[in-house]
Backbone bond lengths (Angstrom), bond angles and torsions (degrees), N, CA, C in turn:
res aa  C-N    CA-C-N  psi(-1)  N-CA   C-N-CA  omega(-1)  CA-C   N-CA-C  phi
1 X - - - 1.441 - - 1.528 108.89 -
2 X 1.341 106.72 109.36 1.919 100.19 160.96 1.174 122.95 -62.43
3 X 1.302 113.87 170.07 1.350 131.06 172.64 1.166 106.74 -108.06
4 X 1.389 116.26 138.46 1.689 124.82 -177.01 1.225 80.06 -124.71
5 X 1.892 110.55 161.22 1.334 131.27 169.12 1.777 97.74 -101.56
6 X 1.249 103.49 156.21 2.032 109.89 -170.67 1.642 100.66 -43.92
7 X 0.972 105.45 -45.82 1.444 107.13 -165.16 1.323 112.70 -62.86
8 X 1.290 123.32 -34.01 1.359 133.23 178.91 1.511 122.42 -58.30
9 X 1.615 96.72 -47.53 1.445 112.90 -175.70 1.461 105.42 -86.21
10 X 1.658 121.05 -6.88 1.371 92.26 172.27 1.933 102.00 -104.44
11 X 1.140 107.11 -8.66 1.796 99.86 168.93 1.143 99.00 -53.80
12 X 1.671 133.31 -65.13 1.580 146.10 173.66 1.558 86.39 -17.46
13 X 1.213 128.92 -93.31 1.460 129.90 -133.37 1.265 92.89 -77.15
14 X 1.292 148.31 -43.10 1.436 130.80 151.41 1.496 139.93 -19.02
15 X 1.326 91.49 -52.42 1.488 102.16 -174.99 1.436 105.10 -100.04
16 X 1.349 141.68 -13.95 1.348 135.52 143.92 1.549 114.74 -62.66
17 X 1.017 136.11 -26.58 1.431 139.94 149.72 1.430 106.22 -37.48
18 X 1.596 109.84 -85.41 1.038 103.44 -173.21 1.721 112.62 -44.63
19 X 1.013 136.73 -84.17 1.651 129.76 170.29 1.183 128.40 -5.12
20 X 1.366 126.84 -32.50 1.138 146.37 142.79 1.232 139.62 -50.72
21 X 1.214 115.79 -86.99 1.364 125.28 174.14 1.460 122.96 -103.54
22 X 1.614 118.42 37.35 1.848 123.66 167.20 1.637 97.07 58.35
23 X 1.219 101.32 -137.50 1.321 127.01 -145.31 1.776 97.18 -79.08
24 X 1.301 137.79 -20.85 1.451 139.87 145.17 1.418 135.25 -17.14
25 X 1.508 90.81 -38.71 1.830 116.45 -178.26 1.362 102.08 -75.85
26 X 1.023 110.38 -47.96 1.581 107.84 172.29 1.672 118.95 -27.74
27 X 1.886 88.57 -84.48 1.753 99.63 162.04 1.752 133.16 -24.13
28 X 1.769 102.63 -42.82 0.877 131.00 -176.31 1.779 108.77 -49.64
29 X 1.566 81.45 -73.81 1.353 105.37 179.94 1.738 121.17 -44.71
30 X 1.221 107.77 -47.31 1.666 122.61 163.05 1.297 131.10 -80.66
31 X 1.510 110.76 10.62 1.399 127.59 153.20 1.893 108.96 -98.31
32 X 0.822 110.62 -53.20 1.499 108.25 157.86 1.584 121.85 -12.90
33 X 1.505 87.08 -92.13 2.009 112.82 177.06 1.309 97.37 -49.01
34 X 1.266 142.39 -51.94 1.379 146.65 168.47 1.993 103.27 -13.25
35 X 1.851 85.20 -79.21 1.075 78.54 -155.30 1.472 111.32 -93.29
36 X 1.101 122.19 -9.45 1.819 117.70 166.37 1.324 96.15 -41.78
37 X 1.809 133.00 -66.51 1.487 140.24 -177.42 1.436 105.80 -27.61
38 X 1.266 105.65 -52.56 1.652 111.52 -155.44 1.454 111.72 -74.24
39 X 1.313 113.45 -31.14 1.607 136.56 176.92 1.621 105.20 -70.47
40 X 1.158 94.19 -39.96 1.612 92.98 -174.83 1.762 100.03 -77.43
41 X 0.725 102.03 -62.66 1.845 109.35 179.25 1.185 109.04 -53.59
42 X 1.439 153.54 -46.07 1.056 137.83 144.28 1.514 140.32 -51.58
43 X 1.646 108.69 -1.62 1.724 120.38 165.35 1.719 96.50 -99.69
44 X 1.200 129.96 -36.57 1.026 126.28 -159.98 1.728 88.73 -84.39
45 X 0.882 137.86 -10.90 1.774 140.56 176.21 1.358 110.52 -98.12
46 X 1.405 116.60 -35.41 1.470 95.68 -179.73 1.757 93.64 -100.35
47 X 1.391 150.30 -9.26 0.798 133.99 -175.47 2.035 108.50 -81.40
48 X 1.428 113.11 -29.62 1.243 113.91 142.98 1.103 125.15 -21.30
49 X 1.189 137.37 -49.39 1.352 120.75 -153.06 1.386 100.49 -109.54
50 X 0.996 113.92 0.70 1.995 119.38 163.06 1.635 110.73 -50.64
51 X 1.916 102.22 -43.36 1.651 101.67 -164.58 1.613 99.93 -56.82
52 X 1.909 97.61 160.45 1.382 97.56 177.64 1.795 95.53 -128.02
53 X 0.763 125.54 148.47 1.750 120.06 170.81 1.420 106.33 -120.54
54 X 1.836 94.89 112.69 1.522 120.43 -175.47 1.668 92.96 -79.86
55 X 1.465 113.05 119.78 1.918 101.45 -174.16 1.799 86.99 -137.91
């Protein structure tokens, strides 16, 4: 079994989408980026509010 890095395995499921199901993969694909973005922006927002400023 290889090892893929995240990114790898989700081009894979993208682009087997597309191969699959036409013009769907598309959608597919921009539900993806969607939500990696959204995951990230919502860790990077609540992990914000951890900082403390010693003043």
């Amino acid at each position: 079994m290889e090892h893929h890095p995240a990114a790898a395995r989700l081009t894979e499921a993208a682009t087997s989408a597309v191969q699959q199901h036409g013009s769907s993969g598309n959608l597919l694909r921009i539900v993806l980026v969607v939500m990696i973005l959204g995951c990230a922006l919502t860790a990077w927002f609540l992990l914000s509010g951890y900082k403390r400023k010693d003043d």
